[in-house]
BAFI-3210 file (N, C-alpha, C; in Angstrom, 3 decimals, decimal comma, padded with zeros to 6 digits):
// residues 306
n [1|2|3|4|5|6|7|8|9|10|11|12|13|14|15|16|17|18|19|20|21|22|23|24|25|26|27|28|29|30|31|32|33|34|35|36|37|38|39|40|41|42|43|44|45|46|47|48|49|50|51|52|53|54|55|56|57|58|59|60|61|62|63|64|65|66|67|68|69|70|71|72|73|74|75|76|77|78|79|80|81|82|83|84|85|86|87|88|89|90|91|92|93|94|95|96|97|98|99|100|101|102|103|104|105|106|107|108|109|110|111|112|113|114|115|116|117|118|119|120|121|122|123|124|125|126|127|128|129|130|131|132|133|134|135|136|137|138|139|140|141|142|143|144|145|146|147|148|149|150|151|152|153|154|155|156|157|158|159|160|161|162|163|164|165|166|167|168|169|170|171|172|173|174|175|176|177|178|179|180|181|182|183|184|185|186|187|188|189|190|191|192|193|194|195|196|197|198|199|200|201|202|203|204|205|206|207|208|209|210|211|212|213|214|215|216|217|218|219|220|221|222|223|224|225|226|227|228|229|230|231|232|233|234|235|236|237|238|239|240|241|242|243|244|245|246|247|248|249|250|251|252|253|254|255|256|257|258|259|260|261|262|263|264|265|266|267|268|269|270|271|272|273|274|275|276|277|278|279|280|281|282|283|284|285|286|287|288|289|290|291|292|293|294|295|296|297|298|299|300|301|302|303|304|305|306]
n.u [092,581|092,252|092,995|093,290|094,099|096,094|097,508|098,196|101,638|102,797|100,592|099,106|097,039|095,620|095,428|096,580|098,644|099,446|101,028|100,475|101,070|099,812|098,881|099,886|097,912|097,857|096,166|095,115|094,945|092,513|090,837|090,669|091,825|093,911|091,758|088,493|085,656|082,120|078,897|076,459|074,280|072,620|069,369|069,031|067,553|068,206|070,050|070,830|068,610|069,278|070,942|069,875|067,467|064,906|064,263|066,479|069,539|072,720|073,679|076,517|078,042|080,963|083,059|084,817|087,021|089,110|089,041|087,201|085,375|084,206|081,065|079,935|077,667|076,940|078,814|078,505|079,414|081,561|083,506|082,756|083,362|081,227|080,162|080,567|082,452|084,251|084,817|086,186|085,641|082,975|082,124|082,375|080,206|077,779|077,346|075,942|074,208|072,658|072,263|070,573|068,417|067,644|069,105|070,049|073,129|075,839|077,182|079,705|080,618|082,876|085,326|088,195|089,841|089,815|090,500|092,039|090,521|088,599|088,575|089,598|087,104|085,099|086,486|086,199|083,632|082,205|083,359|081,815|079,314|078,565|077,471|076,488|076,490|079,605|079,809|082,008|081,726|083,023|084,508|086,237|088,502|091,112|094,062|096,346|096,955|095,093|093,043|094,129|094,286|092,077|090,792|089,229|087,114|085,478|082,616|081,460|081,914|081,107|081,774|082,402|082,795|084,286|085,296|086,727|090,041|092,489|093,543|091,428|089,478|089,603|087,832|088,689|090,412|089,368|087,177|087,700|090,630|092,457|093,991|095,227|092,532|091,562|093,505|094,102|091,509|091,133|093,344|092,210|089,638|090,379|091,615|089,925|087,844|089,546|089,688|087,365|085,406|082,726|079,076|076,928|073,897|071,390|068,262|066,529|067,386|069,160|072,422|074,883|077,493|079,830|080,992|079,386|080,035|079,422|078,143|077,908|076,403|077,222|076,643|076,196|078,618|078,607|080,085|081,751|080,907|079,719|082,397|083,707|081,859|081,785|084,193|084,835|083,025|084,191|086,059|085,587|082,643|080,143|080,764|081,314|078,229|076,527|075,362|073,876|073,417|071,644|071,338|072,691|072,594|072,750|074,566|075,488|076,540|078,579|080,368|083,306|082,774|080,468|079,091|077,994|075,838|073,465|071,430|071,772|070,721|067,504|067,594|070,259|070,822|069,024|070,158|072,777|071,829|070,970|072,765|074,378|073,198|073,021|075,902|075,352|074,343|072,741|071,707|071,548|071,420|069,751|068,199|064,915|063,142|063,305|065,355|067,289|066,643|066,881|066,250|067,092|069,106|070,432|069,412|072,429|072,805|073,626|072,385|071,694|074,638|075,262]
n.v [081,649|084,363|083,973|085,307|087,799|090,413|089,974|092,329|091,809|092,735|094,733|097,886|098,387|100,910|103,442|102,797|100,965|099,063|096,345|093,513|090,445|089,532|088,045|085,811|084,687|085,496|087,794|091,719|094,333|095,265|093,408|091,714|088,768|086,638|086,677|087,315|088,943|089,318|090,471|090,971|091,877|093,953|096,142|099,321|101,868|103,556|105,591|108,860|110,812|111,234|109,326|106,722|107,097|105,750|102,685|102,240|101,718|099,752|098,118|096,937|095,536|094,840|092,434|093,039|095,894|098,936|100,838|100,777|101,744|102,208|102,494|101,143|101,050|098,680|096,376|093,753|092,764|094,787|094,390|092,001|090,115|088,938|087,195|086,176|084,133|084,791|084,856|087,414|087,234|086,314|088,249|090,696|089,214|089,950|092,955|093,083|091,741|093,357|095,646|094,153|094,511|096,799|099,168|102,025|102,181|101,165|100,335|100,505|099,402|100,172|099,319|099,722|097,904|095,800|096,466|095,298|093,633|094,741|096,139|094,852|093,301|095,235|096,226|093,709|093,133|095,977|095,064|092,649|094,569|096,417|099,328|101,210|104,174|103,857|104,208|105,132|104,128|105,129|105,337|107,580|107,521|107,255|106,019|107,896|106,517|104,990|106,259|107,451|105,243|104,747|106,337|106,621|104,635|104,697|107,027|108,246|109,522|108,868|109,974|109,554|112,390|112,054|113,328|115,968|117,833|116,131|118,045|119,562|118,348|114,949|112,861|111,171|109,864|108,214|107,109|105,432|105,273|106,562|109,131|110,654|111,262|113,354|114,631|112,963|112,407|114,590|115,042|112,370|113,811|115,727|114,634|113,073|115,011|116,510|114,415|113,910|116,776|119,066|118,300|115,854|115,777|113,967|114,102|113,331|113,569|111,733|111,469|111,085|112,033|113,306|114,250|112,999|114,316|113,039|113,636|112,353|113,208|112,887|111,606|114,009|115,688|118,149|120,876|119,712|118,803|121,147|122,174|120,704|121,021|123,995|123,506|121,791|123,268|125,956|125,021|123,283|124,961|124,790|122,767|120,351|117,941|118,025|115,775|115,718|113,919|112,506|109,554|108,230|105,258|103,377|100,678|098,567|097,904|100,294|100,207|101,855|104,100|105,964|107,913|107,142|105,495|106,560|108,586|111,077|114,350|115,624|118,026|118,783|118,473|120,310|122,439|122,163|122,113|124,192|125,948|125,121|127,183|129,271|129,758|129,942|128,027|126,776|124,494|121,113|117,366|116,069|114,559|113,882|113,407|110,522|108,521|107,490|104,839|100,934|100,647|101,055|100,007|097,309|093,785|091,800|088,888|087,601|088,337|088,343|087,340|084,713]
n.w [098,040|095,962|092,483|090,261|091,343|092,584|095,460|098,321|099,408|102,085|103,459|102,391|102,101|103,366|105,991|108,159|107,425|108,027|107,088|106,629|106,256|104,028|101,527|102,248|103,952|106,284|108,560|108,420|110,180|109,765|109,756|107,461|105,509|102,926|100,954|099,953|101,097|101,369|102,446|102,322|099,237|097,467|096,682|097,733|100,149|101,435|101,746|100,759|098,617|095,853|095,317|095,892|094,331|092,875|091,997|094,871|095,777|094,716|096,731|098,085|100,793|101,949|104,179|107,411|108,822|108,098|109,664|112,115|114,472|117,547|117,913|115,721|113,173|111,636|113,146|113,193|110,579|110,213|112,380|113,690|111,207|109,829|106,499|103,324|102,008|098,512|095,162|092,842|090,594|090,718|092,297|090,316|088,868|090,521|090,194|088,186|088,270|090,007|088,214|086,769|088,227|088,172|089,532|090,941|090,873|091,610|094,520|096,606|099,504|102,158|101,410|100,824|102,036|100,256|097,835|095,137|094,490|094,112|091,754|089,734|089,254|089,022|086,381|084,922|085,010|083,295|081,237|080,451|080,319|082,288|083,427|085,007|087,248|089,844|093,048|095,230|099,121|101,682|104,709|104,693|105,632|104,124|101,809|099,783|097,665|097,072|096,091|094,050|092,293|091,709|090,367|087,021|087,493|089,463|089,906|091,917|095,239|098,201|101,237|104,607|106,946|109,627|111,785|114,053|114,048|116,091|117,564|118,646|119,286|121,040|119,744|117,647|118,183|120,842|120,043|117,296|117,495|115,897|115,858|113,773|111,701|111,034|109,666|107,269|106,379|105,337|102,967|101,097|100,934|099,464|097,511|096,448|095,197|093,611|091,653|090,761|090,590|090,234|091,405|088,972|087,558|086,402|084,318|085,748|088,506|089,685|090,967|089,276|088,827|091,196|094,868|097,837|101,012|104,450|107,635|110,788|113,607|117,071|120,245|122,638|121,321|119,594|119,570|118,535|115,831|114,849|113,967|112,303|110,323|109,394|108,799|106,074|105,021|104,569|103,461|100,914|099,892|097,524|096,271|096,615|097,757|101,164|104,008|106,684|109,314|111,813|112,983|114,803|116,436|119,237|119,706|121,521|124,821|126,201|128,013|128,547|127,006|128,152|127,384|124,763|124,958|124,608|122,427|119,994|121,264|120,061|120,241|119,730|116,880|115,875|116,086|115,051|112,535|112,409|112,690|110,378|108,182|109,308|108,341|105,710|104,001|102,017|100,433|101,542|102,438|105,035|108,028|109,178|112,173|113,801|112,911|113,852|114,521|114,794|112,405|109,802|109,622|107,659|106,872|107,553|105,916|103,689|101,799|098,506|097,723|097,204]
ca.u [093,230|091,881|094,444|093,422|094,036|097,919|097,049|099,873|102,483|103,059|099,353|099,306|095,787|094,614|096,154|096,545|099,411|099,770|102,071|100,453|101,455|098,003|099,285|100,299|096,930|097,679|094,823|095,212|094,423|091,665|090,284|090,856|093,255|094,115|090,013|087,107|084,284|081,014|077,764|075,174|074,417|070,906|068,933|069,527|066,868|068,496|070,540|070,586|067,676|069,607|071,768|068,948|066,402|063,992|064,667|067,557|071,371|073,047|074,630|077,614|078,931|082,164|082,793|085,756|086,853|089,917|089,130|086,840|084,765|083,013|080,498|079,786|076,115|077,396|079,457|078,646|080,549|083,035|084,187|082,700|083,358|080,693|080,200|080,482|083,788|083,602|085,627|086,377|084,612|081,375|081,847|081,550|078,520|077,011|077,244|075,240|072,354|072,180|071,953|069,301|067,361|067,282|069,766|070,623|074,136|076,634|077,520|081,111|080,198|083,849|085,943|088,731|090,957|089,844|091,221|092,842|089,619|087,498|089,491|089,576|086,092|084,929|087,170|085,656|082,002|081,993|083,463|080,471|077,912|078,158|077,611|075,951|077,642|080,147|079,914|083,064|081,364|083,832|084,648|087,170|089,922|091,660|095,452|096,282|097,644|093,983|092,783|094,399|094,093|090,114|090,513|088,286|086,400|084,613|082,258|080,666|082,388|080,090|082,806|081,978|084,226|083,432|086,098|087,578|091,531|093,088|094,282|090,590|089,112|089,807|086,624|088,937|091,840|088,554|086,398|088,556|091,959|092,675|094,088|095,784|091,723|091,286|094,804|093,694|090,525|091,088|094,137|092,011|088,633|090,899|091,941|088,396|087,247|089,931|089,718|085,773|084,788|080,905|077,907|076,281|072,581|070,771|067,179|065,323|067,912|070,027|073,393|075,283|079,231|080,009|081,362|078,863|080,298|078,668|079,009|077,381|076,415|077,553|076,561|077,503|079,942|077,773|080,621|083,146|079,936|079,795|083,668|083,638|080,897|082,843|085,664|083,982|082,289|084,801|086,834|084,801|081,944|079,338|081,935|080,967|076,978|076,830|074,675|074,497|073,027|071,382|071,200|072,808|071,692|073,638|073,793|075,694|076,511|079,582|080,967|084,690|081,908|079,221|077,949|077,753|074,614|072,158|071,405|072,250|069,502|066,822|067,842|071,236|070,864|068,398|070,833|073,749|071,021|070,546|074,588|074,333|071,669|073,963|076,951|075,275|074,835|071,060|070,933|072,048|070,523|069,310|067,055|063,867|063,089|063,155|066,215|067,935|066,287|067,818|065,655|068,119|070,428|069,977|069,879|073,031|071,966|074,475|071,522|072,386|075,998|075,758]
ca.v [082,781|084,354|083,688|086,963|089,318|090,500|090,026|092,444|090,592|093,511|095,750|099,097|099,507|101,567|104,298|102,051|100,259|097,555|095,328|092,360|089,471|088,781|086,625|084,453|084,234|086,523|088,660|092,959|094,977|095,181|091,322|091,195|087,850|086,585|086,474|088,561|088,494|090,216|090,189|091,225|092,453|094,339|097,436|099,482|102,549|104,733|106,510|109,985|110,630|111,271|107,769|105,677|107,315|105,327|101,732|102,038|101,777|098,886|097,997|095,895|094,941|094,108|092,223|093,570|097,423|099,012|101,993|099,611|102,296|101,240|102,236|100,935|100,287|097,354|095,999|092,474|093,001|095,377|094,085|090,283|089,621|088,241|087,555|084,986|083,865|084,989|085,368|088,549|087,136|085,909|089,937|091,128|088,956|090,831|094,129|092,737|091,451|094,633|096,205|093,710|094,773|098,731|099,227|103,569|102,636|100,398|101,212|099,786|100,068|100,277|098,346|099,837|096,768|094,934|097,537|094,586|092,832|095,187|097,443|093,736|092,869|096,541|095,751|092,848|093,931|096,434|094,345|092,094|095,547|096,971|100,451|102,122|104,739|103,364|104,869|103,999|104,329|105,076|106,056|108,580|107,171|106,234|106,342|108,770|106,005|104,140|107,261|107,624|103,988|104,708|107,123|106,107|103,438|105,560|108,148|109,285|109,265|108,777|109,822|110,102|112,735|112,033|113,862|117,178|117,620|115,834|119,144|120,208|116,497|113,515|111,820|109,887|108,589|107,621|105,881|104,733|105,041|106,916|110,241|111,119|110,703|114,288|115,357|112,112|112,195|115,838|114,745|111,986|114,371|116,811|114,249|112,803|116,366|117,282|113,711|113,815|117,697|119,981|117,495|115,713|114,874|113,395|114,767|112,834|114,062|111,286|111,931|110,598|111,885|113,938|113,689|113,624|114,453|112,473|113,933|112,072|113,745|111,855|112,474|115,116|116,284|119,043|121,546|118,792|118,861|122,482|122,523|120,309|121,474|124,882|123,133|121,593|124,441|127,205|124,810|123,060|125,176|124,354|121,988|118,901|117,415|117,764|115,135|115,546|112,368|111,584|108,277|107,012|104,422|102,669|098,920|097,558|098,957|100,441|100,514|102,774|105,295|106,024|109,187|106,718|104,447|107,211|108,817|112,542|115,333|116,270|120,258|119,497|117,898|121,617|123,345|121,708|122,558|125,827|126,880|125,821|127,620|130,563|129,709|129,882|126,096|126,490|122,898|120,061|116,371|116,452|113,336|113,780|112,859|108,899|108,072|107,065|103,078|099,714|100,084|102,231|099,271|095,869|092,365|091,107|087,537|087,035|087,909|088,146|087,228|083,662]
ca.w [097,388|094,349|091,206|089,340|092,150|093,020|096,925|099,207|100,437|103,134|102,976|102,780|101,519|104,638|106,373|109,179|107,145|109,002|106,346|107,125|104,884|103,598|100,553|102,900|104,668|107,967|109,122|108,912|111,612|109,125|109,430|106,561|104,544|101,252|100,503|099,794|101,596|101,295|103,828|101,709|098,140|097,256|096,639|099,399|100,220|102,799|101,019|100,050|097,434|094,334|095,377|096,219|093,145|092,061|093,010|095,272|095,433|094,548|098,021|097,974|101,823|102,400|105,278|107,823|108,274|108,477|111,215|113,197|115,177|118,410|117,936|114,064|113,188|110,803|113,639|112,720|109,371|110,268|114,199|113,782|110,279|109,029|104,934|102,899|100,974|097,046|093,946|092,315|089,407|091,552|092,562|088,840|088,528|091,687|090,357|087,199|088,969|090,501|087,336|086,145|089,163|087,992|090,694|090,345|090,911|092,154|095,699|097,241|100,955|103,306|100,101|100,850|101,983|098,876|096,318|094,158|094,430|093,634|090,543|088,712|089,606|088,035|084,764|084,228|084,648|082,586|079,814|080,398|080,192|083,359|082,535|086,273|088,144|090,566|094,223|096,352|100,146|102,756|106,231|104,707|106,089|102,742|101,720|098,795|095,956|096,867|095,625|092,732|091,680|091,747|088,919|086,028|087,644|090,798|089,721|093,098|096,201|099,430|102,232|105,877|107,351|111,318|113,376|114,475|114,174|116,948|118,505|118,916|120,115|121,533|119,447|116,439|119,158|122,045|119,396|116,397|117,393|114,883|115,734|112,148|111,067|110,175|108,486|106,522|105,648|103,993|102,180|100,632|100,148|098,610|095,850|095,335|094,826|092,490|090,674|090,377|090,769|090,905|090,893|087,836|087,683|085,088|084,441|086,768|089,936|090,133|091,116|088,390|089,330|092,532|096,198|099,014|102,502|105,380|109,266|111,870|115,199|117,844|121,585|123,412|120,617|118,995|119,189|117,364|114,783|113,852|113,768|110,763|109,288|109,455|107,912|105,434|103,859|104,163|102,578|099,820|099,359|097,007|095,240|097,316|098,654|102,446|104,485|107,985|109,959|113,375|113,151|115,748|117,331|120,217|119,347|122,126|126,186|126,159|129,431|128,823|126,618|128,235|126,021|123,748|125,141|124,881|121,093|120,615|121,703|119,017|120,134|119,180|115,687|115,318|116,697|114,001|111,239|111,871|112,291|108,662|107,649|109,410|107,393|103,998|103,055|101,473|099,661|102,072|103,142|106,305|108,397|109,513|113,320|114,170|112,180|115,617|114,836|113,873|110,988|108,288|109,185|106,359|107,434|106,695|105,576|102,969|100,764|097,338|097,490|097,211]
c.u [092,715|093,319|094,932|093,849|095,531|097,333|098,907|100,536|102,676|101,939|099,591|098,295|094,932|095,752|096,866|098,281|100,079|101,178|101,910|101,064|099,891|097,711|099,594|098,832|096,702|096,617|095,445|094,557|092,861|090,509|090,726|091,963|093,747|092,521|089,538|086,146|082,780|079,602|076,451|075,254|072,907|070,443|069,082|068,597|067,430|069,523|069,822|069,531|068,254|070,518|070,897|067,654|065,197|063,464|065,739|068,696|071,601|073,950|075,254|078,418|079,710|082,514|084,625|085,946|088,553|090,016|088,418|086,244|084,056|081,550|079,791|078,234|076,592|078,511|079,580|079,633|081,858|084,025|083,929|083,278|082,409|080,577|080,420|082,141|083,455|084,600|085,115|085,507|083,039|080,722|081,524|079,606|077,443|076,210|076,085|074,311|072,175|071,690|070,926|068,262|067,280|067,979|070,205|071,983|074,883|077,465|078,782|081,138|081,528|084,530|087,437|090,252|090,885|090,603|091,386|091,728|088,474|087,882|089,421|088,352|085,070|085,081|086,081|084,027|081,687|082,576|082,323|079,126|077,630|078,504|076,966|076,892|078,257|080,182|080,601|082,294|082,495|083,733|085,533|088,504|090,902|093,319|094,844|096,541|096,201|092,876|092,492|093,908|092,455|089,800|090,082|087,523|085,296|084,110|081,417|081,601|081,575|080,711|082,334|083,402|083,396|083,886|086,815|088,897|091,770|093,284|092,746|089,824|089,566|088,973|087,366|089,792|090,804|087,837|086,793|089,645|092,627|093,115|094,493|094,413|091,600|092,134|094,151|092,332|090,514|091,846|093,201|090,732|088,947|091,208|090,437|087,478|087,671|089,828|088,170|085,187|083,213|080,243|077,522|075,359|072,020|069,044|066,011|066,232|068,605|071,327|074,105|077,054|079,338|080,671|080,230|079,531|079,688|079,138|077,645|077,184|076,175|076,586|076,883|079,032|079,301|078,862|081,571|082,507|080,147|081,408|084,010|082,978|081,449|083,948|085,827|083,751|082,905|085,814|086,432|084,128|080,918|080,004|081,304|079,093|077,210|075,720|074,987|073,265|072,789|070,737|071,410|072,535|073,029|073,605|074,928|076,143|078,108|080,371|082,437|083,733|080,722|078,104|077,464|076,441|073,629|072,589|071,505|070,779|068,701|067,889|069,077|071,407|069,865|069,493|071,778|073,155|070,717|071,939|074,707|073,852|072,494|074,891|076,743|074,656|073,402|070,972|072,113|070,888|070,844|068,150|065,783|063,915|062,864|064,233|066,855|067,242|067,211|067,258|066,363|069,288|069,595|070,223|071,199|072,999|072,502|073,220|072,369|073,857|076,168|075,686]
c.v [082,906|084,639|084,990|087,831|089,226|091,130|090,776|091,856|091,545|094,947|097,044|099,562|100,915|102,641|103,743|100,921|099,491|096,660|093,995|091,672|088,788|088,029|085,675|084,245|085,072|087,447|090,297|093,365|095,191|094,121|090,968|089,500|087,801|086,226|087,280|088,020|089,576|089,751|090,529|092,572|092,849|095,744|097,808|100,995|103,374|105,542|108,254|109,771|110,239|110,274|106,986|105,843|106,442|103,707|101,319|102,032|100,422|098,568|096,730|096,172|094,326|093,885|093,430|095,632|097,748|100,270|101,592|100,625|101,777|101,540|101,921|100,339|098,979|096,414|094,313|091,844|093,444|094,660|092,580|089,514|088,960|088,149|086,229|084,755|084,219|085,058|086,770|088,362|086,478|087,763|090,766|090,931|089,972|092,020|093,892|092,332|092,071|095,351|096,023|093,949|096,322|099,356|100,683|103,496|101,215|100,957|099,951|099,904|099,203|098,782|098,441|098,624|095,657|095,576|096,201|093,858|093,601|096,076|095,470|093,287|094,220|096,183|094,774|092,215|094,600|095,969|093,313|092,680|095,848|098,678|101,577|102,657|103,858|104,284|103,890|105,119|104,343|105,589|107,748|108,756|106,318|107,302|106,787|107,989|104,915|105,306|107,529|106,428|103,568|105,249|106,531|104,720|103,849|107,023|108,911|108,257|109,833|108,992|110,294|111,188|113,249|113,108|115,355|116,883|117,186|117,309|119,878|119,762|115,768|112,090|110,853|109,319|107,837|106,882|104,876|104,783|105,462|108,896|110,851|111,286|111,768|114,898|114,070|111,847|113,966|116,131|113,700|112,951|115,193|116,014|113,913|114,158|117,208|115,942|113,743|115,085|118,145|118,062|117,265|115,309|114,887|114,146|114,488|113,166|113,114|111,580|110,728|110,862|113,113|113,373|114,311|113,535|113,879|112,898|113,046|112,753|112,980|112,496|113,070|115,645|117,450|119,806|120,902|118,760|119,922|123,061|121,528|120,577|122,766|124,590|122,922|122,428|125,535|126,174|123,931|123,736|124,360|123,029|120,468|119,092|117,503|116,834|114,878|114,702|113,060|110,708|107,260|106,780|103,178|101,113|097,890|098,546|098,984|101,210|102,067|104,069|105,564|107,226|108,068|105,582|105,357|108,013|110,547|113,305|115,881|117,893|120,105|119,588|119,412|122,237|123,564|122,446|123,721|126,627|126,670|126,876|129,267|130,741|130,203|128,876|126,066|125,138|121,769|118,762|116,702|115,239|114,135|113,134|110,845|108,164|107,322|105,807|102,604|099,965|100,772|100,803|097,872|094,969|091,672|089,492|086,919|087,002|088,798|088,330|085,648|083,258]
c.w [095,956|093,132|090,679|090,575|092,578|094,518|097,556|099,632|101,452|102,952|103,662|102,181|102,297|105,016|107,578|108,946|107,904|108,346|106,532|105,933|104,670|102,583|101,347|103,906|105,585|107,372|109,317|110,085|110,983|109,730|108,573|106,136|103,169|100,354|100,872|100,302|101,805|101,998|102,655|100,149|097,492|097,445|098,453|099,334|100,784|102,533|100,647|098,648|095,983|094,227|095,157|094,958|093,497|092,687|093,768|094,419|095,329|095,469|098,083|099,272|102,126|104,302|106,101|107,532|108,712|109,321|112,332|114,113|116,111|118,399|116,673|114,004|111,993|111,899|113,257|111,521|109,660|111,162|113,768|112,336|109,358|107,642|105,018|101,793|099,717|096,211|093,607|090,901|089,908|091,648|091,409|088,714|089,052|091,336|088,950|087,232|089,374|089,530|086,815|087,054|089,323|089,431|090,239|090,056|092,011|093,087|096,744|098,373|101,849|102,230|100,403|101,020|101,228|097,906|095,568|093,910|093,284|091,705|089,391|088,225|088,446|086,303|084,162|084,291|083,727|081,014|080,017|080,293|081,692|083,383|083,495|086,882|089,442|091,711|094,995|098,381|101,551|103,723|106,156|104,971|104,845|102,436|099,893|097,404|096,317|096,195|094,434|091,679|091,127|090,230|087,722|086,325|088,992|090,007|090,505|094,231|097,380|100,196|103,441|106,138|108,986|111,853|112,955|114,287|115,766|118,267|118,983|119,772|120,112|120,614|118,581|117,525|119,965|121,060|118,072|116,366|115,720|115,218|114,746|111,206|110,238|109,001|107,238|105,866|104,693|102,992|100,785|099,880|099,479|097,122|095,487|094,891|093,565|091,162|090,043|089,985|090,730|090,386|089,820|088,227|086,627|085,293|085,343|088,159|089,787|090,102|090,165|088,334|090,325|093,856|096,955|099,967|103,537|106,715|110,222|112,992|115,868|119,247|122,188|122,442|119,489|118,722|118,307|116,201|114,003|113,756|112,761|110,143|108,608|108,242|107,000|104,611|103,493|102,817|100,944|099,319|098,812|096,222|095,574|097,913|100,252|102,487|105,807|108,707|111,688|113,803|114,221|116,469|118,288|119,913|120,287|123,944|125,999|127,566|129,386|127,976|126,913|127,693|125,137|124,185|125,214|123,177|121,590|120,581|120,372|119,208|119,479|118,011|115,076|114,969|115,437|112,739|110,927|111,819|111,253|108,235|107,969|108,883|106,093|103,332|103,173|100,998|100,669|102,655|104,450|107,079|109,458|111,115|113,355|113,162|113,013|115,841|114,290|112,442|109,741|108,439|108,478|107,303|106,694|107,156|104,948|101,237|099,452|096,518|097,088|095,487]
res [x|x|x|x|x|x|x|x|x|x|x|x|x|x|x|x|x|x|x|x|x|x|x|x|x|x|x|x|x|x|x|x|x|x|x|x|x|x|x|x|x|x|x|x|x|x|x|x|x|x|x|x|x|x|x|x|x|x|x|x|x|x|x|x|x|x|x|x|x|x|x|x|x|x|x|x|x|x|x|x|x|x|x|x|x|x|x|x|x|x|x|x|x|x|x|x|x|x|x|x|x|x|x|x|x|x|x|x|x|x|x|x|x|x|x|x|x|x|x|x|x|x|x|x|x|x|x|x|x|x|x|x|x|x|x|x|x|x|x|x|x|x|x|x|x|x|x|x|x|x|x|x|x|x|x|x|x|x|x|x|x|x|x|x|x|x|x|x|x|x|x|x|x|x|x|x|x|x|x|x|x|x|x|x|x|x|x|x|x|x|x|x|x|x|x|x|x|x|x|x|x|x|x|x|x|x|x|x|x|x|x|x|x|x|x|x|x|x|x|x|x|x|x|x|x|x|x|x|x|x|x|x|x|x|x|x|x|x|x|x|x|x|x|x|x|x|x|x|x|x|x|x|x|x|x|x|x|x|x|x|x|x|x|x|x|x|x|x|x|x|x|x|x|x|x|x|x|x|x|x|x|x|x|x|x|x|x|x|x|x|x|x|x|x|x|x|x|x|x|x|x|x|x|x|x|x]
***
């Protein structure tokens, strides 16, 4: 147990509010306990351009997740746990050897059930000269007072927002058990939108304070695609970065999903790109063909956490 950190006695960092007693050691629906653990810490390339700049993002992996998707390309982290045990002040250091390695930005990748870890860890970085934008990386699935609590210490928010409303698809209850995903993830992108607002970039492009949006296209869910994208844009606008992904890559056989062992159709990931393109939405990231490898995912190795 770390000393400095006021660990929940009944957690409610997630939307998922479980209440575990995680001062006392028990395990969230998370993985999470009364310890931090992180899988890997190091420039990270695959990022959006104006994240990744120059020499990369400063990617900070926390182990455990609290929406647990099946099909998660970090599954080893999120589903197995892997990482390495750490202090909150080992975690300062982290973000400071990132820095000394021209890192664009300090990137919090799925933090969320640290909050107390990480908001101390921050503090007491930047009283040691840690002075790089902070990007909190999430799934989207974040409660509204983890939100707030971000305020002046998060200056880009990376948020996936996967799923359709419940009443439209089945995709957040069949792959993350999570049917509340969408009322919830637009409650939270609504505050990081009004706590952060329009894009900043510095003269060389880097994104310096903003929210990007992240949508994945899944298989066979093309129409659940352009019905957030839809959603999305009537309702943000230019206000927020879009980045729409077809990355995925199947990384284990999934017998109860079987859309999910085959990657989604070049035509449809066009298809997605050009109903923007009919909407309005001239400046958005966008991947290039062969994204759909292991290779966008890191070795986690535990490299430079120890």
């Amino acid at each position: 147990m770390d000393k400095n950190i006021i660990i929940p006695e009944e957690c409610e960092l997630c939307p998922r509010r479980c209440r575990a007693k995680r001062a006392q050691g028990r395990k969230g629906l998370c993985g999470a306990n009364d310890s931090l653990q992180v899988a890997r810490a190091a420039l990270h390339e695959w990022e959006e351009p104006p994240l990744s700049a120059k020499a990369g993002s400063g990617a900070v992996f926390f182990s455990h997740c609290p929406l647990k998707c099946v099909y998660c390309q970090n599954a080893s982290i999120a589903h197995d746990g892997f990482g390495e045990v750490i202090s909150a002040e080992r975690l300062s250091e982290i973000y400071l050897e990132l820095q000394e390695q021209e890192a664009a930005n300090i990137n919090l990748v799925t933090a969320s059930h640290y909050l107390p870890w990480v908001l101390y860890s921050l503090e007491r970085a930047k009283q040691h000269g840690l002075v790089l934008p902070i990007v909190w990386n999430t799934s989207g699935y974040e409660c509204l007072e983890s939100i707030d609590a971000l305020d002046g210490f998060v200056d880009i928010y990376l948020s996936d927002f996967k799923y359709a409303p419940h009443a439209v698809s089945d995709a957040a209850q069949r792959y993350s058990q999570a049917p509340d995903y969408f009322d919830v993830a637009t409650q939270a992108l609504d505050a990081m939108v009004k706590q952060i607002g329009a894009p900043v970039f510095d003269a060389e492009g880097s994104l310096k304070r903003g929210v990007v949006v992240r949508h994945l296209l899944l298989p066979k869910r093309l129409d659940d695609s352009k019905y957030v994208i839809d959603y999305l844009w009537q309702r943000y606008g230019n206000t927020v970065l879009y980045s729409v992904m077809n990355q995925y890559t199947p990384m284990a056989e999934f017998e109860k999903h079987p859309e999910l062992n085959q990657v989604p159709r070049d035509e449809d990931y066009e298809e997605l790109l050009d109903y923007m393109d009919e909407l309005g939405m001239e400046d958005y990231f966008w991947q290039e063909g062969g994204a759909q490898t292991e290779s966008f995912i890191p070795p986690f190795d535990s490299t430079g956490v120890k």
